[in-house]
KOLDO-34946 format. One record per residue (C-alpha): residue number from 0; x negated, y negated, z; residue in three letters. Coordinates in pm, 1 decimal. Each point is the difference from the previous one (the first is absolute). Last residue first. Layout:
N
+-----+----------+----------+----------+-----+
:   k :     east :    north :       up :   r :
+-----+----------+----------+----------+-----+
: NUM :        X :        Y :        Z : ala :
...
+-----+----------+----------+----------+-----+
# end
This chain:
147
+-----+----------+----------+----------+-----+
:   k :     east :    north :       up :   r :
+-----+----------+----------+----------+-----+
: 146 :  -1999.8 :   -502.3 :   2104.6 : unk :
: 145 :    351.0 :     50.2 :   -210.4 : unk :
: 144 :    -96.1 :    121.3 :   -350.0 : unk :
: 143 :    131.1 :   -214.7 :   -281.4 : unk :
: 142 :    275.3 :    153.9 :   -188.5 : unk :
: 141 :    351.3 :   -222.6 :    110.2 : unk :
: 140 :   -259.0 :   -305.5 :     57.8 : unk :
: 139 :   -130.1 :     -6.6 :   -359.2 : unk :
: 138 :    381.3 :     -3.7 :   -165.1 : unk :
: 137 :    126.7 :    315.4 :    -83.3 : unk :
: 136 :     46.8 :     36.6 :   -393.5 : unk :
: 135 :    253.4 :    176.1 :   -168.0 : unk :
: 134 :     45.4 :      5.6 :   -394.0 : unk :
: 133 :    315.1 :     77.4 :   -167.5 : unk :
: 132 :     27.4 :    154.5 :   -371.5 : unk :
: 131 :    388.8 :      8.8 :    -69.0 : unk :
: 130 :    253.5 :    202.6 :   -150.3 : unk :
: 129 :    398.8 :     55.3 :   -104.3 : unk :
: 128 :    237.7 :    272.8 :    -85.8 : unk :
: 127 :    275.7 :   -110.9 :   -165.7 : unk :
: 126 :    359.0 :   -106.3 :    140.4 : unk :
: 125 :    -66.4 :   -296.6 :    185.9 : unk :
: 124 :    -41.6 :   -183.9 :    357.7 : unk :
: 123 :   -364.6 :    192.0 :     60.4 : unk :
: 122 :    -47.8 :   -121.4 :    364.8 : unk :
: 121 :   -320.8 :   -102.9 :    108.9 : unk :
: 120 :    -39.3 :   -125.1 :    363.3 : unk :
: 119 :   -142.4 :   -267.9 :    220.5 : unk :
: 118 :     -8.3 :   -172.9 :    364.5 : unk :
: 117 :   -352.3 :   -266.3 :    -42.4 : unk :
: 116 :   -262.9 :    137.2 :    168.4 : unk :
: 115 :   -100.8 :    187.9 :   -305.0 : unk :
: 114 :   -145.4 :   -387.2 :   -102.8 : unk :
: 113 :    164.5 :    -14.4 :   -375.2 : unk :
: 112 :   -135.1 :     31.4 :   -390.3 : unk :
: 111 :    289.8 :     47.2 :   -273.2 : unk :
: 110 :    -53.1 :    119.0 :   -376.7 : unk :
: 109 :    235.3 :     31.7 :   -303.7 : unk :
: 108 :   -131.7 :    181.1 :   -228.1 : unk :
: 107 :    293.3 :    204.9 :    -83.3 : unk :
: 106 :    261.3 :   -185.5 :    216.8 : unk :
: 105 :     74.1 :   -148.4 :    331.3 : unk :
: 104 :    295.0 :    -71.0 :    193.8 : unk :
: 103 :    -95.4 :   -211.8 :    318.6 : unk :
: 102 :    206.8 :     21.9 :    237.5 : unk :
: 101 :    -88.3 :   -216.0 :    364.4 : unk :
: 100 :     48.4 :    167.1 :    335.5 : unk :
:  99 :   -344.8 :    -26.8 :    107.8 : unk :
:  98 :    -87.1 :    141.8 :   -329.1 : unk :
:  97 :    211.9 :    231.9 :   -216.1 : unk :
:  96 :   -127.0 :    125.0 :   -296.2 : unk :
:  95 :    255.2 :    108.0 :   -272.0 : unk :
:  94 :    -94.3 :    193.6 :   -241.9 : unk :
:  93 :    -23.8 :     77.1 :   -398.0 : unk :
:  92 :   -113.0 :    227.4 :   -265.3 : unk :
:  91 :   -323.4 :     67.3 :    -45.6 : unk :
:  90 :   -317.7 :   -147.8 :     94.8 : unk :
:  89 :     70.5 :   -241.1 :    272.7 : unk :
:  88 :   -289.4 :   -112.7 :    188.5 : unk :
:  87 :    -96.6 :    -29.5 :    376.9 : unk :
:  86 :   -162.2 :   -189.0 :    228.0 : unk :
:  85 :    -66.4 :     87.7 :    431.4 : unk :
:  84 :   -143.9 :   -179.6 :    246.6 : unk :
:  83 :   -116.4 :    124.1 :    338.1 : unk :
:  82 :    186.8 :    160.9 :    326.0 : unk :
:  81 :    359.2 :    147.3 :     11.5 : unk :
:  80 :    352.4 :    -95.8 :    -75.6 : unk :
:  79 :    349.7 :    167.2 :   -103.1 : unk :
:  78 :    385.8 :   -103.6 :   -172.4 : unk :
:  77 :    263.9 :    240.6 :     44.0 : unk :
:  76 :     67.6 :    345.8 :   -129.5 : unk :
:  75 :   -375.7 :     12.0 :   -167.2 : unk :
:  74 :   -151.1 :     48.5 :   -299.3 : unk :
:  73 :    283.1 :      7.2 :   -193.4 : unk :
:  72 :    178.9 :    183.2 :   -261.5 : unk :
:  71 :    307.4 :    -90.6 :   -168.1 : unk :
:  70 :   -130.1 :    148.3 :   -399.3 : unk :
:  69 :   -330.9 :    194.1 :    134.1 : unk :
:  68 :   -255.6 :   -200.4 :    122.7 : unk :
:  67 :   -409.8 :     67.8 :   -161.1 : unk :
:  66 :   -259.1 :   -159.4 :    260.7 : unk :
:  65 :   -389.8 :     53.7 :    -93.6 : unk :
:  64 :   -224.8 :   -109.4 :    230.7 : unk :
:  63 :   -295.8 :   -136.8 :     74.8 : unk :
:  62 :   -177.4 :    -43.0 :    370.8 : unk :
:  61 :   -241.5 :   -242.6 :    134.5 : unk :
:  60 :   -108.0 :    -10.3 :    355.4 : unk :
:  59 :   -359.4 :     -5.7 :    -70.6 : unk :
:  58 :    -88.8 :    296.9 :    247.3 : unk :
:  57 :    330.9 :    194.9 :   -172.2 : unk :
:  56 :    -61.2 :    -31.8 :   -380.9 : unk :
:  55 :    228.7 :    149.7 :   -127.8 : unk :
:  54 :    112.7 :     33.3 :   -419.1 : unk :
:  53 :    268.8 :    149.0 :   -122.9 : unk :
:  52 :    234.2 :     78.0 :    282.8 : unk :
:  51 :    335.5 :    136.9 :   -188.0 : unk :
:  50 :    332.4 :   -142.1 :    164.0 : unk :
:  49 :    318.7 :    119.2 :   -115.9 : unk :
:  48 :    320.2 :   -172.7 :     68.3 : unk :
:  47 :    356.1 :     72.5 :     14.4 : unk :
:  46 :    112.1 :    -41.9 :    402.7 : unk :
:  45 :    -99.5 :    365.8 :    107.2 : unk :
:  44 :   -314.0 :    -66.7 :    -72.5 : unk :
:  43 :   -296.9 :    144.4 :   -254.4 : unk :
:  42 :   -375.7 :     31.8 :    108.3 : unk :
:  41 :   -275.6 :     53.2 :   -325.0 : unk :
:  40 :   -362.8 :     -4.9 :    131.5 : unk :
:  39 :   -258.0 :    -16.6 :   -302.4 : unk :
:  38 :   -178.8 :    275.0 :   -117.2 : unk :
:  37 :    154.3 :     74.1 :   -326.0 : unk :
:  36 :     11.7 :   -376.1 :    -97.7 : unk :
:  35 :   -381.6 :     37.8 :     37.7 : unk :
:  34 :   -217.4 :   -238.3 :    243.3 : unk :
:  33 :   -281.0 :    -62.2 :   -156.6 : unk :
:  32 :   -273.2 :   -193.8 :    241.1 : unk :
:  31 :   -133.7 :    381.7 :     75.7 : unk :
:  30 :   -150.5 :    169.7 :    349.2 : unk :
:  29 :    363.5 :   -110.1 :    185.1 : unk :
:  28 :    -44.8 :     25.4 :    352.8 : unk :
:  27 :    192.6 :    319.6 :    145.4 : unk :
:  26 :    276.2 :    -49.8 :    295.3 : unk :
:  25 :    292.9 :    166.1 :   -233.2 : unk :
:  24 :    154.6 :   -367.7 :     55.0 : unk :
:  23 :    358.6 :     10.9 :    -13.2 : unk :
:  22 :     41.2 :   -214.8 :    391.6 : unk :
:  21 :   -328.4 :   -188.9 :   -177.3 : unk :
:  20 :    201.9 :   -150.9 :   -252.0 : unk :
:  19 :    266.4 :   -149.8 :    151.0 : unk :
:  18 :   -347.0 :   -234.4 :    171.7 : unk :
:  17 :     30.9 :     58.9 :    381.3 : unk :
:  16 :      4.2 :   -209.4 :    260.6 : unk :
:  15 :    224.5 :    206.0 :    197.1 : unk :
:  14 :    325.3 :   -227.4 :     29.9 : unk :
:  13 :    -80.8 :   -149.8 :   -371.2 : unk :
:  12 :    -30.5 :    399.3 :   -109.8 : unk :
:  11 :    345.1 :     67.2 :    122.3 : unk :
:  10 :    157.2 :   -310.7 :   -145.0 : unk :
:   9 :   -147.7 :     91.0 :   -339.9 : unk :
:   8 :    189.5 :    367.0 :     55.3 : unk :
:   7 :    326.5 :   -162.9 :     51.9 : unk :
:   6 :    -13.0 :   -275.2 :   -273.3 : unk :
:   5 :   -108.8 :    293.6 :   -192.2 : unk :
:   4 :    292.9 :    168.9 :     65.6 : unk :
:   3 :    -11.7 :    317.1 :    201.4 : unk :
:   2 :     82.0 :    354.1 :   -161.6 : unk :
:   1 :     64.7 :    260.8 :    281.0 : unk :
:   0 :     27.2 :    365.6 :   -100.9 : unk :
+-----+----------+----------+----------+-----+
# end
């Protein structure tokens, strides 16, 4: 059984024009606004990290996560890049987020905001589990319909 990084799988979507959400998508609209913790979309990797979808919202480009990295995991081998903008905040423990080859350790409630153009990875440098909120947005011309 295969288990692609995220860096891998966000890569994929990019190529396709696809939102990492719609490759899980069960293809059904959701009839509620609540999205419960039980139904969200939980994806672990190979490299140390979980990924649980909480909130997507794929014809506005905008996507919420959840990331949790084990003690030396990653999201990525190496550094990757995609369409839109991307922020995230620390909410336990601690990471390092890597930016167009740039560390930048941060720490419960720490937050960083970069284009997802930009090379980037998370890698969780120490010995407890750590977690982050991150929010995805493609930019207006990755989403628009071509006419």
């Amino acid at each position: 059984k295969a288990s692609p990084s995220v860096g891998t799988i966000v890569a994929i979507t990019d190529a396709l024009g696809l939102s990492m959400a719609s490759l899980f998508s069960n293809g059904t609209s959701p009839t509620s606004p609540v999205v419960r913790r039980l139904d969200q979309e939980v994806h672990a990797t190979a490299d140390g990290m979980t990924r649980r979808l909480v909130v997507s919202e794929p014809t506005l480009g905008i996507e919420i996560s959840e990331h949790e990295y084990d003690p030396g995991g990653c999201s990525a081998p190496v550094a990757t890049h995609h369409g839109g903008y991307e922020c995230g905040m620390v909410t336990s423990g601690s990471l390092c987020v890597e930016v167009d080859g740039q560390q930048h350790l941060l720490k419960r409630g720490d937050a960083i905001r970069f284009p997802s153009s930009v090379p980037h990875r998370f890698v969780n440098t120490t010995k407890v589990r750590s977690r982050a909120l991150w929010f995805n947005v493609r930019t207006w011309t990755d989403i628009r319909p071509t006419e």
